[in-house]
Structure formats: structure tokens, C-alpha cells
N, C-alpha and C positions, 0 to 999 in steps of 0.2 A: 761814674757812669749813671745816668738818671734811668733810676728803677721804671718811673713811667714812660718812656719811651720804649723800655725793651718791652713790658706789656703790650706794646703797640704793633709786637713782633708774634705775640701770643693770642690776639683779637680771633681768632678764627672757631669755632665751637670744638673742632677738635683738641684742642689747646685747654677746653674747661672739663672736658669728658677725660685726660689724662689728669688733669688737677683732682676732680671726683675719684677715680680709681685709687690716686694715691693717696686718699683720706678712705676713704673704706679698708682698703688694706692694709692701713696705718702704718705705710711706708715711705721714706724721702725718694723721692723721684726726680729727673732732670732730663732737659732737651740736650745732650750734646753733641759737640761736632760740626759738620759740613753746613746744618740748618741754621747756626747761629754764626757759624763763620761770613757762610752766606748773607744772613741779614745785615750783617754791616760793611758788606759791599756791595748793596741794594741788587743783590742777582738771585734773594731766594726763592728757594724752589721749594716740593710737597716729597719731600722725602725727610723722616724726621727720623731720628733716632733715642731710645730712651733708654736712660741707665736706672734702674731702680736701686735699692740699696734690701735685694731681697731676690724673689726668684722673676725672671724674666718672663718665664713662659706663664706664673698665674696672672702678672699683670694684663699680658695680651687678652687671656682667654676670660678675667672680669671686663677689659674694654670692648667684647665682643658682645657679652651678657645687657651690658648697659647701652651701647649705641641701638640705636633703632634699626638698622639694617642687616643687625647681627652678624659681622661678616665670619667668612670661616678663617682659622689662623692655624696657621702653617709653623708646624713646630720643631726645633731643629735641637734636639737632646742633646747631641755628643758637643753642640755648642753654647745653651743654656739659653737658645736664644727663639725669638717667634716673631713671626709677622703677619700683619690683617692689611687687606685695605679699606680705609674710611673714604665712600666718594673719591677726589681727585688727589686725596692723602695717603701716601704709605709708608705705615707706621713699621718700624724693626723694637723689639725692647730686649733686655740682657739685664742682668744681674751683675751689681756692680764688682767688680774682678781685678786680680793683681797676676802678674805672670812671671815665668822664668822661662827661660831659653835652655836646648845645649845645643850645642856648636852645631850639629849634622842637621838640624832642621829647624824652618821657622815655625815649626807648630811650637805652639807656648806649653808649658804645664801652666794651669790655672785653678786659680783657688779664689774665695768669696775674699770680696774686699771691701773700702771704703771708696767714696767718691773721688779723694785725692789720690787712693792707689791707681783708679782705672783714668784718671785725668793723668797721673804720670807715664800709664803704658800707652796713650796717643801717642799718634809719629812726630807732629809738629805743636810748638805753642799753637799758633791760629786754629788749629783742630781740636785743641784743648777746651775750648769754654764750652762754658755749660748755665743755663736759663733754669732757675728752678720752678720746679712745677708744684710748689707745696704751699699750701693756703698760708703758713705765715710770712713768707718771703717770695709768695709769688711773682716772677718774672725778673726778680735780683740775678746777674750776673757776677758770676762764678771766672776769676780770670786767677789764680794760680799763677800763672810764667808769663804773666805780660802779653798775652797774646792780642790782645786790643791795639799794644802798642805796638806790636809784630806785624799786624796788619794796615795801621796808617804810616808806618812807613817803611810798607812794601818788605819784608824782610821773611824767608821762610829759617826755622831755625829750630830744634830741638828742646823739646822742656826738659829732658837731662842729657849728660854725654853722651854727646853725638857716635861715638863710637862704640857704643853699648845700644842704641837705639838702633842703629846701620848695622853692627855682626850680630844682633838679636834675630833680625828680620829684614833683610837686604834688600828686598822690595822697595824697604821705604827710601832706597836709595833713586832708584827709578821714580819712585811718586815724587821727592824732592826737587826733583827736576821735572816731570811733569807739573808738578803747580805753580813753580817758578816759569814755565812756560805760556800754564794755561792762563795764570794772574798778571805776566807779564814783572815776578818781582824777584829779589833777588836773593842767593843761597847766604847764610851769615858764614864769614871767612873759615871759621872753626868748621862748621857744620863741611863746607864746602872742599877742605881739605883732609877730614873726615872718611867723604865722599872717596878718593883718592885712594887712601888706605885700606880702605875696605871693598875697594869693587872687586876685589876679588871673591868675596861672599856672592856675589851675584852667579856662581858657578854651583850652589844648592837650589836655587828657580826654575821653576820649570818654565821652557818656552811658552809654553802659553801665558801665562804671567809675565811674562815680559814683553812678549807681542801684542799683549794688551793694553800695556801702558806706553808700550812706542808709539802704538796708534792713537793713543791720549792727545799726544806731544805733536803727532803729525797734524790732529785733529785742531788743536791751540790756533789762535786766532793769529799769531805769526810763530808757525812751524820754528822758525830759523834759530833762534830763544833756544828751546830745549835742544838742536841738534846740535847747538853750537858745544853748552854745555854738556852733553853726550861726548862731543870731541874732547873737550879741556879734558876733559877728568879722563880721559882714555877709554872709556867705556863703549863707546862705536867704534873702537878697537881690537873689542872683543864680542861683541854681537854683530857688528855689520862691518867686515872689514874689506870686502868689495867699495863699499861707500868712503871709506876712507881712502885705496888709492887715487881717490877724484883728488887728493888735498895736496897737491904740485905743482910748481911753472917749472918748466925747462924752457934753456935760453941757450939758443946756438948763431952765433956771432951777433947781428942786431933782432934776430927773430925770438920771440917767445910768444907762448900760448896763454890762455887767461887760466884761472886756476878755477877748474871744474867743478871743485866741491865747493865756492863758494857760492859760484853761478847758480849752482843747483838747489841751493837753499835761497836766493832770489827770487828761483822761477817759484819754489815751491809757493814764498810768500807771496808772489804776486798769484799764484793758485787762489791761497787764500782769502784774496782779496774778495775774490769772484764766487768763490762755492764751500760747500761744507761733504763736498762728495770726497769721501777717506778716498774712492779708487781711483778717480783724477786725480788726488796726492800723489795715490803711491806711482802713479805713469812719470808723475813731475822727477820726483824723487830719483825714479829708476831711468829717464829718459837719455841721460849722456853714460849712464854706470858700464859701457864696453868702452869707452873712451880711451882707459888707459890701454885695454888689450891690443884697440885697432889704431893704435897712435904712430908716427913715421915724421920721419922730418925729410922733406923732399928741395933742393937748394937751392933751385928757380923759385920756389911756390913758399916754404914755412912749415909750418905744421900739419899733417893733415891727420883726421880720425877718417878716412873710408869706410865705410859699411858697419860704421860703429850702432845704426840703428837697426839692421838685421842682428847684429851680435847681440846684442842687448835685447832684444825682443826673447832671444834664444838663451837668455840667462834667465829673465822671467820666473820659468817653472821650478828653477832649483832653489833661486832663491825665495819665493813662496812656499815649496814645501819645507824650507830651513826653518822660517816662521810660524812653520802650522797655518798660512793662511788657506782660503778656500782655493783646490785648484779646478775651479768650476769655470763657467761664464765671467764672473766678476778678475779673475786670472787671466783670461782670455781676453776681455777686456784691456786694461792693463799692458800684455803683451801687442796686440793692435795700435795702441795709441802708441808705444815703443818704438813701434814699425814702421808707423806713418808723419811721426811729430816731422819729420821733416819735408817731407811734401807738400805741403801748403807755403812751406818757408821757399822752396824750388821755385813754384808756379808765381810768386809776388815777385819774383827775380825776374822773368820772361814775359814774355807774351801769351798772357791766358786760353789757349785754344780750348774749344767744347769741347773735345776728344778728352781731354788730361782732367778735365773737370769733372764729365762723365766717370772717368777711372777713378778718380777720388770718391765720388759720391758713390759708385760702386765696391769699393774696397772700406772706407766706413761705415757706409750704411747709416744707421742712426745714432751713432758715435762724432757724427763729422764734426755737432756744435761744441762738443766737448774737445774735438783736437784739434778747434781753433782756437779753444779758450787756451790751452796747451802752448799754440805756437804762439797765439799773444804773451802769454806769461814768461815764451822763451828768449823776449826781445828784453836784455837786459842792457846796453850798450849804456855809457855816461854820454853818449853823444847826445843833444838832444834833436838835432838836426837828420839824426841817420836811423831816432827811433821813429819822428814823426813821417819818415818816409817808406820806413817799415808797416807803421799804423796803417797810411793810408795805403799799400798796395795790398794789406790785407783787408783791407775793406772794398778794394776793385774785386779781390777773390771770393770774399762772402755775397759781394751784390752776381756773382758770375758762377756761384755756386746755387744761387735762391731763382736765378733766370734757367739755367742749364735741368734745377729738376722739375722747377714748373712745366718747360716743355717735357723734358726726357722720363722723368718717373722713373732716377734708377736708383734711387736709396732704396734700399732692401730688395735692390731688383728680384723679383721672381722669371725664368724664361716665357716667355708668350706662349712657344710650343716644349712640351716636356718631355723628356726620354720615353715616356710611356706612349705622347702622341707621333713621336719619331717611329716607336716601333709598329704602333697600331696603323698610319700613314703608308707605312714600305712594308709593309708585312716583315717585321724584321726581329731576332734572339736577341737577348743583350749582349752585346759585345763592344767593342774597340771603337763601331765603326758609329753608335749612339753616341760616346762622347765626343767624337768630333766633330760629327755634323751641332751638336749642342753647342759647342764652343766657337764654331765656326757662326753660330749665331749670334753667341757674346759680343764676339770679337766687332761682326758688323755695327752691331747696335751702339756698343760704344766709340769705334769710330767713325759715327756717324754716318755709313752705307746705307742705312735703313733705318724707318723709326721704330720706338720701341712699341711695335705693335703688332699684334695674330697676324693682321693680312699683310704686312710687308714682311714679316718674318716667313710665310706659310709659301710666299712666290719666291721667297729667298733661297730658303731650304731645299724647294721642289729643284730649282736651280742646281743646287751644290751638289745636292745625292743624287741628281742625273749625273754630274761630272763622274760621281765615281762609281757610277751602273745600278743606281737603283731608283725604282719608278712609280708612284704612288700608287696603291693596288685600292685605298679609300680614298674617298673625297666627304 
């Protein structure tokens, strides 16, 4: 590996302010990890990480002393470890370390070590190298277990037994697949059956740790990679086993259905294609997952799921709190596009009426761009003939959705007149008889009786609460 080329990894001034530290402190120091992994898959970023070969926390708090901004550093004892940020750079350092496991946790015992110890306690070769930062061998890389050659062809793998690495700290069982996903490369056979033997170690993790790295995987620039390998090895077996009954055809005399868990990592990838938004993932992800509950086979007709998008909308909350995800807006979220993925696919089937488009624009709101992008993502057919006809009827519905709010104004409808102005109008309590004259307003507006506006709503209204004995006492 040509020494001056990695220097060319190290050009940045923060890179000579970690060199300086580690000559005043007359310590070996090094870049490793993710920073140099990175570099030589031209995607680095400003998060570095340093191992000194001494105490972690005085190297921070002299690169504090010596940069000019003196940033403050965040000191973390119980792990030996500290961090600053320099400008657009953040730096972590730690003291070079060797670990041991027992069984019931992945917390390590840890003790002072050498570079090669703390280079053997990495998850993966490719996470292994390491750039030194020391005036005689400035920017010489440091490869141990070949991880150079782990990374040009594509290989994630273990710098020792993989089965000592995975029941040490089963996480990295999860990360292996994540970066297999996020790199697009692939697990080494050993490591990968490994993987197998030890998922059950994944039962000392805590969910959050694992919903963390699922979301990694969903995040990965094609989903389908990591979910795939989540299946093989059985492990979406035992974290999401809703998602798993998507993975069946059943065939009754010449009928059968497509097989749902694979469609659904399609859709997901064609998500990906389009956006980096995690919670349009997880709708993709979740969009057919009551399929198997509301499945039937009917003998004129084939398969059918009915109301499998209310079911699933209404799975939503359990399996979000299974996850620990938020069950805020961005769950509610999620549950909507659940609800609705199939309605834009209805309306490209018929005849687009304003009434149905108004109801759409009304029940999404400002969600509608994202569960088109949904229902586009949801056109997986091999036909090619049956998706461009798909494409193009969803694009009669977008031009008929973008004419229908120009005139109507009902994404994020607010009512023109308010239960408050119902009551202050009739002189009226709150009661029964406010919501219905307010809905009875909805309902005009979006079937197109009236437009969405005060003065045809206010001669609407006066109309309707005459019908049922009540008489404006304001104007």
C-alpha cells in the first residue's frame, strides 16, 4: 500500500494537531476504524476515531489545550474513553485495550493493551486498519487480517473466530449484516454460518440495539440485501415474525397468489430508490403485513386479502411499541399511509371523480406525495405492458389531484365555519347537534355541493340547522 497516498487521507490540519499530541505525549497513536475503512471506499466522512497506546482521556484533553478553539471534551471514565469536536471533525480517542466476555453480557472486562490487542477485539477485518499518526511512520497503514483485501473484493469477515467474536458480543451479528447491506457486500461462508449458530446470542440485546441496526438495514441503499440475509439465517424469525408469514404461495387448482414477502422488499427497494425517509420505509415494509390474517380464496374470483389495509394499519401500534419505536406523529404517520396505500391504486382503476380526489386529499393531507410515492413503489408486476399502464393512470391521478386542490384547498382542510362559530351563530351548548351540522358541512364540501368557502358554507349551514329547528340569533 503506498504510504503517500494514505497521507493524502491525513492532509487535513486535524490530522497534524493528532500527530503533535502524540509526540508531546510520547505516545504511539493511530486513526482506526470506520475513518480508514471509509477512505478507501472513497465515502469518508469527519468522524475519526483514535487509539493511543496510553490513556484516552489525556490525549483528548492535550488536543483541546493545543487547537485553537479549545473545544470542551466530553469525558466518559467508566469507558476510558473522550470526545471534542474540532470545526466539522469529531474526534472519540480511547486507550489501547484487549477484552474478555462472559456469557450473560456483552459488556467486555477490559484491560490496557497493545495495538494488535485492540485491532484483534474489532468486529470485522475492514474495521481493523489503522493509519498511524506517529512522526516516524506517519500515515503507514496498519492491515493485520487483510482487511484491504476484505474490502476490494467486497467480503465482510472476522479477524478471528467468528464464533468467539458473535457469542462475545452478538450485536456484531446484526452489524454483519448491516454492512453487508449498507456496502452492498458479502458475509464470508465461515463467518456466515457462524451467524446461524449463534443467533441465538441475540436473546442478551436489548431492543433498542437491535431496532437500531434494523433501521441501519432498512436505511441501506437497497433494503432487500440485509432483509434477505435477516431471513436466510433465521433471524427475522425471531425479531419480526409477523414479517415472516408474508414468505408463502398457496396454490388451489390453477390459482395462486404472489408471495408477499418478497413483493414487499421490491416495494421497499423501489422506496429506496426514491427517498431516504426511514418512516416511508417502514409504511413500505408494513404495507401488505395483515395479508396473511385477511387472506381467503374465493372460487369464481382466486385469492383475495379484503381489508387487509384497515388490518394492518391497526397492527401499526403493537408492532412499533415491540420495537421501541416513537408512537408519536411519525407512528401515526406510518399507520395513514397503511390505511390509504391502496386508494390511489382504486381511483387509476375507475374513473377519477372530484368527489374521491377531494376525499383523498382530505384524509392525507400532506402525506398524499409520499403515498404516491408508496403506491408507485407498490407496482411490482414483470409485465411490462401492465406497469406502464399502471404508471401512466397514476399520473392521470397526480395531474387530478394538483387540479382538484388548486381549485378546492383541501389538504389539511381546516372547516370554514368552526364548532365554536356553530355555537356563537344559533346560540347553541356543545352537544351532538355541533358535530353534525360540522360534518354535514365536510360531507358538502367534499362532495362537491358547495365550495370550500365561509360564504357557501355559512348559507349552507343556515339551511341545514333551519332543517332541524335552529335559527341564527348572530349575523
Amino acid at each position: 500500500m503506498d504510504k503517500n497516498k494514505n497521507i493524502e487521507f491525513l492532509n487535513h490540519s486535524i490530522f497534524t494537531t493528532l500527530k503533535e499530541v502524540s509526540a508531546k505525549l510520547g505516545v504511539k497513536s493511530y486513526v482506526v476504524g470506520g475513518y480508514v475503512r471509509d477512505c478507501f471506499l472513497n465515502r469518508a466522512g469527519k468522524d475519526i476515531d483514535v487509539v493511543t497506546i496510553g490513556s484516552g482521556i489525556k490525549f483528548a484533553e492535550k488536543c483541546s489545550e493545543i487547537l485553537p478553539e479549545k473545544p470542551s471534551v466530553a469525558v466518559f471514565k467508566n469507558f476510558g474513553t473522550a470526545m471534542f469536536r474540532a470545526g466539522e471533525w469529531e474526534v472519540e480517542t480511547v486507550g489501547a485495550r484487549k477484552e474478555s466476555y462472559r456469557s450473560h453480557s456483552r459488556k467486555p472486562i477490559v484491560e490496557d493493551g497493545t495495538l494488535e490487542d485492540d485491532q484483534l477485539r474489532r468486529d470485522f477485518t475492514i474495521n481493523a486498519l489503522a493509519f498511524s499518526l506517529n512522526h516516524e511512520n506517519f500515515g503507514e497503514l496498519l492491515d493485520p487480517f487483510n482487511g484491504i483485501s476484505d474490502l476490494q473484493n467486497k467480503i465482510i469477515k472476522t479477524p478471528t473466530n467468528p464464533d468467539v467474536t458473535f457469542s462475545d458480543d452478538p450485536l456484531r451479528i446484526l452489524r454483519a449484516i448491516r454492512f453487508a447491506s449498507q456496502l452492498n457486500f458479502t458475509i464470508e461462508e465461515n463467518c456466515f454460518q457462524s451467524i446461524i449458530r449463534n443467533r441465538e446470542r441475540l436473546k442478551i440485546i436489548s431492543q433498542e440495539r437491535i431496532t437500531e441496526e434494523f433501521n441501519k438495514i432498512l436505511l441501506s441503499p437497497k433494503p432487500s440485501i440485509g432483509l434477505k440475509l435477516l431471513f436466510d439465517t433465521k433471524i427475522l424469525h425471531d425479531i419480526f415474525p409477523q414479517l415472516v408469514l408474508l414468505q408463502v404461495v398457496e396454490t388451489i387448482g390453477d390459482k395462486s397468489h404472489k408471495d408477499n414477502f418478497y413483493h414487499t422488499l421490491e416495494v421497499l427497494d423501489n422506496i429506496a430508490v426514491n427517498t431516504n425517509n426511514l418512516w416511508l420505509r417502514w409504511a413500505a415494509l408494513l404495507h401488505d403485513i395483515a395479508k396473511p390474517q385477511t387472506k381467503r380464496f374465493e372460487p369464481s374470483h382466486g385469492w383475495t386479502f379484503h381489508g387487509h389495509e384497515d388490518k394492518g394499519s391497526r397492527m401499526v401500534p403493537k408492532i412499533f411499541a415491540h420495537f421501541k419505536l416513537p408512537l408519536n406523529d411519525k407512528m401515526k404517520y406510518v399507520q395513514k399511509l397503511v390505511l390509504l396505500h391502496l386508494r390511489p391504486i382504486v381511483l387509476s382503476q375507475e374513473i377519477v371523480t372530484d368527489s374521491a380526489v377531494r376525499r383523498l386529499l382530505f384524509d392525507a393531507g400532506d402525506d398524499i406525495d409520499d403515498l404516491m410515492t408508496l403506491c408507485n413503489a407498490d407496482i411490482t408486476s414483470k409485465n411490462a405492458t401492465k406497469v406502464k399502464k399502471h404508471l401512466a393512470n397514476f399520473e392521470r391521478v397526480r395531474e387530478k389531484l394538483k387540479e382538484v386542490e388548486e381549485k378546492d384547498k383541501i389538504r389539511n382542510w381546516q372547516p370554514p365555519i368552526s364548532g365554536e362559530d356553530i355555537m356563537h351563530i344559533f346560540d347553541l351548548k356543545p352537544g351532538r347537534e355541533i358535530g353534525t351540522l360540522k360534518n354535514l358541512i365536510r360531507e358538502a364540501i367534499l362532495e362537491g355541493e358547495i365550495t370550500n368557502s365561509r360564504e357557501q358554507a355559512y348559507t349552507f349551514l343556515v339551511t341545514k340547522a333551519g332543517e332541524m329547528g335552529f335559527f341564527p340569533t348572530n349575523n
